[in-house]
C-alpha angles and dihedrals in degrees: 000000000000087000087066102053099086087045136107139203118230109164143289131288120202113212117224145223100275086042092261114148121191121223124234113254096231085053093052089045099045084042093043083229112166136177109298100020119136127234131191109235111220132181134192090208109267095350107074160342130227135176120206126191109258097233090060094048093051083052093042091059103041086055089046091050091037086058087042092060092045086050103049089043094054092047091045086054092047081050103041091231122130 
């Protein structure tokens, strides 16, 4: 359960009919999500969900592909291939 231990509860959202949930208002607060943001739904297979605002996901990928190309280009130089 190591994932969880920076996590907190705050509250619980029912989903509707038409699969709206709404978001806890301390969550939109903490998150500055207003009306007509957009998240990036995510999901570990059967364990969560998780919605993420689209801004920091766009951030979160160009760092992760940033380190990737570090990372191939210091593996290319270790094995002498282009």
């Amino acid at each position: 359960m190591r994932e969880f231990t920076n996590s907190e509860v705050f509250g619980a959202a029912v989903v509707g009919e038409r699969g709206q949930v709404v978001i806890p208002a301390d969550i939109r607060k903490l998150f500055k999500v207003k009306p007509g943001d957009r998240l990036i739904v995510i999901a570990h297979t059967g364990r969560m969900i998780g919605l993420i605002p689209s801004g920091n996901f766009s951030r979160f990928l160009n760092r992760a592909s940033e380190i990737m190309e570090k990372l191939d280009n210091k593996t290319a130089r270790k094995t002498g291939r282009p």
